[in-house]
TORGU-191634 format. One record per residue: residue in one letter; x, y, z of N, C-alpha, C in turn. Coordinates in steps of 0.1 Angstrom, whole numbers, plus 5000, padded with zeros to 4 digits. Layout:
BEGIN
AXYZXYZXYZ
...
//
This chain:
BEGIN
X500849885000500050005000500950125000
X500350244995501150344994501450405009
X500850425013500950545028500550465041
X501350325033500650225036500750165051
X499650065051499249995063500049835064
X501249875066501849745064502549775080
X501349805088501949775103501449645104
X502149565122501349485123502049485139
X502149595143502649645156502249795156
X501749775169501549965170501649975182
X502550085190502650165201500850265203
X501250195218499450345223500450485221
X499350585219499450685223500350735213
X500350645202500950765191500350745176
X498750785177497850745171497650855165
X498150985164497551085154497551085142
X497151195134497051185118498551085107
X499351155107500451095098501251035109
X501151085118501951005129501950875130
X501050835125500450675127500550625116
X500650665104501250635093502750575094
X503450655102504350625106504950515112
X503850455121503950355126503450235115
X502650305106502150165096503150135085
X504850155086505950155078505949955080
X505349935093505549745092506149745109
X505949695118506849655131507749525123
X507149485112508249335107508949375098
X509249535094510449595087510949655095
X510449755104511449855113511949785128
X511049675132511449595144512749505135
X512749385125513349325119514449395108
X515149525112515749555097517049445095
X517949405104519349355106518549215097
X518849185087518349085079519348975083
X518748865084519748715086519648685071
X520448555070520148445065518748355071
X517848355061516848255065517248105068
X516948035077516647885071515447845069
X514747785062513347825064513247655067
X514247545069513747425075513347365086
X513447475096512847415104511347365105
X511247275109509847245113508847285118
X507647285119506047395119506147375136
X506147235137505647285152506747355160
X508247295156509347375161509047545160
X508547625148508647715146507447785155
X506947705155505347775163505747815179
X506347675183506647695199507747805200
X508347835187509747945191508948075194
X507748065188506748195184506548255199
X506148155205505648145220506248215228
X507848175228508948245237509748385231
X508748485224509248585218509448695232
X509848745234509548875240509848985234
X509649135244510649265233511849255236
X512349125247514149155247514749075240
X513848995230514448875217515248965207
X516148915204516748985198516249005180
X516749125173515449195159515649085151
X517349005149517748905142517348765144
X516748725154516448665157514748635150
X514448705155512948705151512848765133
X513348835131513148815120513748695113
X514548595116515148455110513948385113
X512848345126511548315125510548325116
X510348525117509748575106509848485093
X510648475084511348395078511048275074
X510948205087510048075084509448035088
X508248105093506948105095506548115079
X506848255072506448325059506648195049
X507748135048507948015038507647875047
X506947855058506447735055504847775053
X504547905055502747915047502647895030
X503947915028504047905013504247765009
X504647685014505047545013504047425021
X503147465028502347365034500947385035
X499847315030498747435030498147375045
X498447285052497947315068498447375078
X499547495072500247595081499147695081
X498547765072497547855073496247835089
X495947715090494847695099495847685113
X496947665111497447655125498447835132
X498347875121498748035125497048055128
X496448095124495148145121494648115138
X494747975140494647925154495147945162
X496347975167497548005173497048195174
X496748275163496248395169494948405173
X494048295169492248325175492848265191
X493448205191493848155206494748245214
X494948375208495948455216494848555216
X495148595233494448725243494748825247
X495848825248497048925256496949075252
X497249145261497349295259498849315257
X499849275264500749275266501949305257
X503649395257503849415249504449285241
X504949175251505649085247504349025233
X503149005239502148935234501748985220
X501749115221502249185208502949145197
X504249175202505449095193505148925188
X504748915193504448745190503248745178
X502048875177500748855171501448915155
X502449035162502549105152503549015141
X504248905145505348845136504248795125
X503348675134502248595124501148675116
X500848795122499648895113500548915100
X502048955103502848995095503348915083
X502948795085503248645079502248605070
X500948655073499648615068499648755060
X500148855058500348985050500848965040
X502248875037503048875026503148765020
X502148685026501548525022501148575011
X501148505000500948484981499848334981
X499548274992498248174996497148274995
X495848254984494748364986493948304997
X494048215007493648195014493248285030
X495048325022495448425035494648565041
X494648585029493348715030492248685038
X491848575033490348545038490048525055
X491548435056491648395072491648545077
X492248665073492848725082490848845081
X489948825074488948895075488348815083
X488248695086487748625101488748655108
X489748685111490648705126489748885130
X489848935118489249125120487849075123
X487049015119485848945124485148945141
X486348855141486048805154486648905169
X487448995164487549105176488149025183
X488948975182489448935196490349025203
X490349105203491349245213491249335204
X491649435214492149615206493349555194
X494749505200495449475191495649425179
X494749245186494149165172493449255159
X492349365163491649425154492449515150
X493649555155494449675143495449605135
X495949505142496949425134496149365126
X495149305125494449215116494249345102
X493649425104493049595098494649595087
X495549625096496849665085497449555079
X497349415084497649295077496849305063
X495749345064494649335055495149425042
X494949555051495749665038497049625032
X498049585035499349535033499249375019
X497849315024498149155019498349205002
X498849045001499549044983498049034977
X497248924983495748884972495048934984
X493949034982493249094993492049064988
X491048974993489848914990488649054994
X487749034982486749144982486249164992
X485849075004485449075017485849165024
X487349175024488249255028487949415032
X487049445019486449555021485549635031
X484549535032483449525037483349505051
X484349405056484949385067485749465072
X486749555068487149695074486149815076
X485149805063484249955062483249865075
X483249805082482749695092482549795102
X484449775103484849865118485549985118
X485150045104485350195104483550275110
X482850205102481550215112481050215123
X481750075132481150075144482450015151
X483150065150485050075157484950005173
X486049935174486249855188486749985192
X487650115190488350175193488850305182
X489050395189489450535178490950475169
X491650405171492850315172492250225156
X491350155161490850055152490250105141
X489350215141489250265135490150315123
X491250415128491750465120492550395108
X493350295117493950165110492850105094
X491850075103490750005094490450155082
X490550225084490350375072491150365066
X492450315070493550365062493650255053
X493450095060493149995051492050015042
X491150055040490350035032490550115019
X490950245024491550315011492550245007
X493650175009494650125003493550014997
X493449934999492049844990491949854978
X491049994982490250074972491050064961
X491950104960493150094950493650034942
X494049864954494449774945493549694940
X492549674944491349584942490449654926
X490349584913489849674906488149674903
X487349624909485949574915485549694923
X484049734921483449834930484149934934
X485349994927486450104934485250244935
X484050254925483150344927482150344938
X482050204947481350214955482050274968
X483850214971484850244975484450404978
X484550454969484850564969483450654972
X482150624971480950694976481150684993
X481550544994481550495010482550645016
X483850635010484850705023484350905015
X483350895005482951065003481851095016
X480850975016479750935027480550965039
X481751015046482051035060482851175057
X482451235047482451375052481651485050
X480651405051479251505058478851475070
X479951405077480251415093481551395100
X482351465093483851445103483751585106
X483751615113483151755121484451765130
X484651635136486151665146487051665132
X488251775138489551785132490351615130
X490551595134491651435138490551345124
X488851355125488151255120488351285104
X488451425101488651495089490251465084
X491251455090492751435089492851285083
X491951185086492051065086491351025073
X490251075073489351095060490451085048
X491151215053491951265041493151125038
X493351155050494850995044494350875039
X492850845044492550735034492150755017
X491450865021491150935002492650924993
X493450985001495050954996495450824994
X495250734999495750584999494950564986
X493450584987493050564976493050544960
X493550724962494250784949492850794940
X491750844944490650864932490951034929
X490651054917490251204913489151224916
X488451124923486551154925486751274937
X488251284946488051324956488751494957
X488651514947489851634943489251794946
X487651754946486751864952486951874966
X486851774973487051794985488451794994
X489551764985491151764990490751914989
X490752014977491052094977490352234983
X488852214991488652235001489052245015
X489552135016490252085028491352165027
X492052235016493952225016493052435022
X491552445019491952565026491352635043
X491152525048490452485059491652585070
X490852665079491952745086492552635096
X492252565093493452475107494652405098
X495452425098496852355092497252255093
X496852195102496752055102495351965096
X494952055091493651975078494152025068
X495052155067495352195051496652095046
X497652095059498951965056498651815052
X497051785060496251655051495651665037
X495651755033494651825027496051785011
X497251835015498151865006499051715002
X498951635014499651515013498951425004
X497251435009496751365005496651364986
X497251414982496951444969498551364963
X499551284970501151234966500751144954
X499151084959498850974944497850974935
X497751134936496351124924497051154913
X497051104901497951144888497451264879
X497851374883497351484878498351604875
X499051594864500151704868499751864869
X497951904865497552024872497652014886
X496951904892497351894903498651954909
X499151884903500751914913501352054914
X500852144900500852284899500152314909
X498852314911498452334920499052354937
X499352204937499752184949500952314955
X502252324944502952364946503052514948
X501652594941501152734942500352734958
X499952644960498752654970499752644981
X501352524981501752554995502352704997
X503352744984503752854987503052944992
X502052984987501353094995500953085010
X500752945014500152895031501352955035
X500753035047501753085057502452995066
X501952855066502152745075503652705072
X504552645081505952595074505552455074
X504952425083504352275087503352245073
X502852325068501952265055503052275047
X503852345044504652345030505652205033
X505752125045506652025047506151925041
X504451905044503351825040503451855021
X503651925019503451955003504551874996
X505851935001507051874998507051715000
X506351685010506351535017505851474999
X504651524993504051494984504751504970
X505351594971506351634956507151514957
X507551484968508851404969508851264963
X507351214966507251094958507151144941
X506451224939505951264923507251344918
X508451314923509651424920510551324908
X509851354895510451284886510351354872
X510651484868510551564857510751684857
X511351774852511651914851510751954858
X509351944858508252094865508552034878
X508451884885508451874896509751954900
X511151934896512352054901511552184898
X510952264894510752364895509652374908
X508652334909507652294919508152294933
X508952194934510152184944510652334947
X511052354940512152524943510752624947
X509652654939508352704947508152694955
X508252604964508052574977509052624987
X510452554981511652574992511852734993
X511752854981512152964982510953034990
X509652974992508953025000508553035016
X509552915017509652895033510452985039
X510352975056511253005062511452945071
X511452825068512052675080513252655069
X514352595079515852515071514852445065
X514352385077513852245079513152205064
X512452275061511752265045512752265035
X513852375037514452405022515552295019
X515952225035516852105032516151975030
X514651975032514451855022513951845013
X513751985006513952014989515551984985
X516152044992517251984990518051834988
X517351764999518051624998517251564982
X516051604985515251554972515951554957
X515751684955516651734945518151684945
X518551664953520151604954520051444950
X519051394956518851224962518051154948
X516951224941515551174939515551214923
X514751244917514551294899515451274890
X515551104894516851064887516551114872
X515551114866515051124849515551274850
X515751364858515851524851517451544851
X517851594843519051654837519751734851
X521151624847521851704867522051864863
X522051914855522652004856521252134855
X520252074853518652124858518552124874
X518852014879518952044896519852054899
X520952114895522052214902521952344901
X521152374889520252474890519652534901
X518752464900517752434907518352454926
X518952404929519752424940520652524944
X521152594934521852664933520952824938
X519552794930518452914933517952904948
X517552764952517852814966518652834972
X520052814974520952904981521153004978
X521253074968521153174971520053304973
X518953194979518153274984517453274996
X518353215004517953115019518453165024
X518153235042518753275049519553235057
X519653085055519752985063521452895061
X522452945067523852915068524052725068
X523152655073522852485072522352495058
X521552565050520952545040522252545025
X522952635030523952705018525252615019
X525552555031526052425036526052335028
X524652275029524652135029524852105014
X523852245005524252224991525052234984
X525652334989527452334982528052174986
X528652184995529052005000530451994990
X530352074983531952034977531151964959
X530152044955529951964943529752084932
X530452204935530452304925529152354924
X528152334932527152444930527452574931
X526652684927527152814927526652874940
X526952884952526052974963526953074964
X525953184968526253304972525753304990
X526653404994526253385006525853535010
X524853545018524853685021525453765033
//
């Protein structure tokens, strides 16, 4: 998924708008980065009872070499499916260790290429068996390879009638990623998450709206992003601007890039940039880019127009983004900004 729900671990209390996006990067990529060698022969029930004795003081290598082979014996035995599936309807725990143990196997049942996997994991979100179970189940869902049509219906479930504000959001964010990849009813998809904003009245309910319309990526929603991008709270104009990274519209992105510059917000033009940064692959995006950065007055914005431009638009002509770089230093007030771009690569800065 794009902005995507490929958690299958989540910390309380850090549930806000993109913040929680954050968290949906995967706990079985950012808990597991130190990659092993897999073996993947160990045996099922061996692998199951190791599941058991996980805690948070297991070490990332470790459990991800598990990860590992839990993921390739679902691929290799089709009665491994019913015995994970079992192994989490039979788990209760609040607990962080209990966690780590739900999040390895939700996380296993996500990258499973078995279409079966989908289906198990809309009875695991089914059956509610905890706060946890239901968000991990929610972002498994968004995340999976074959996401069974159910899938839908069974998140728009518990965006409806939520175990939890938590559950909720997760399950929103799944459903627009869905929406997306699923090519079936994407118009019904899309009446459903238009139908919740003629009542997100709270700020946070409206933020959320937005990042799922984003995961989505319809142009059905382009009237109301761009409403949203002028909403006096800035934290609905910064959803407002993100949410638009996957609609394919290069007026759009003009757009985008006129509408951050003028927001007085530095926090919305970060959001805007956040957006350019994926779409940063063509001369207007380096110009779009530099709109933004010469209009701020955070470093903080103009050096990650800068990394971008340095890092990203592999297709545009280097000597267009040295350009391009070059115009923001010498127009930035900012001594880190005029720094980082020079770096010893012959850009031209002036300093004032």
């Amino acid at each position: 998924m794009k902005h995507q729900v490929n958690i299958y671990g989540l910390s309380r209390g850090l549930l806000g708008l993109l913040g929680l996006l954050a968290l949906i990067i995967g706990l079985v990529l950012s808990t597991f980065m130190q990659k092993q060698d897999i073996t993947p022969n160990v045996g099922a029930p061996t692998a199951l009872a190791r599941v058991q004795t996980i805690t948070t003081a297991t070490a990332a290598g470790e459990v991800y070499t598990l990860f590992g082979q839990i993921k390739t014996w679902l691929q290799q035995d089709p009665a491994a499916l019913a015995q994970v599936a079992k192994m989490l309807n039979d788990t209760r725990g609040e607990d962080d260790d209990t966690r780590r143990r739900m999040s390895l196997l939700y996380g296993a049942l996500a990258e499973s290429t078995n279409p079966a996997a989908g289906l198990a994991l809309v009875d695991l979100l089914r059956q509610r068996l905890s706060e946890s179970a239901v968000i991990q189940a929610a972002a498994a869902l968004g995340d999976q390879i074959h996401p069974p049509k159910a899938a839908l219906d069974a998140l728009w479930q518990e965006v409806q009638q939520p175990l939890s504000a938590a559950s909720r959001n997760v399950s929103l964010l799944a459903f627009g990623s869905l929406a997306h990849h699923l090519d079936n009813d994407l118009n019904d998809a899309t009446m459903r998450l238009l139908s919740l904003t003629s009542h997100s009245h709270r700020p946070q309910a409206e933020i959320e709206v937005l990042a799922a319309m984003g995961n989505h990526g319809s142009m059905a929603y382009v009237s109301y992003i761009r409403k949203a991008a002028a909403n006096p709270s800035p934290q609905i104009r910064g959803a407002a601007l993100y949410a638009l990274r996957f609609l394919p519209s290069s007026e759009l992105r003009d757009w985008l890039a006129v509408t951050a510059a003028a927001d007085a917000s530095n926090a919305v033009k970060a959001e805007a940039v956040r957006s350019l940064r994926v779409l940063s692959r063509d001369a207007m995006d380096v110009q779009r880019l530099t709109i933004v950065a010469r209009s701020s007055t955070d470093p903080d914005v103009q050096l990650q127009v800068a990394r971008i431009l340095k890092n990203s638009c592999e297709e545009v002509d280097r000597s267009l983004r040295d350009h391009a770089l070059g115009d923001i230093a010498q127009h930035t007030h900012f001594d880190s900004v005029r720094e980082f771009i020079g770096n010893g690569e012959g850009i031209p800065v002036k300093s004032h």
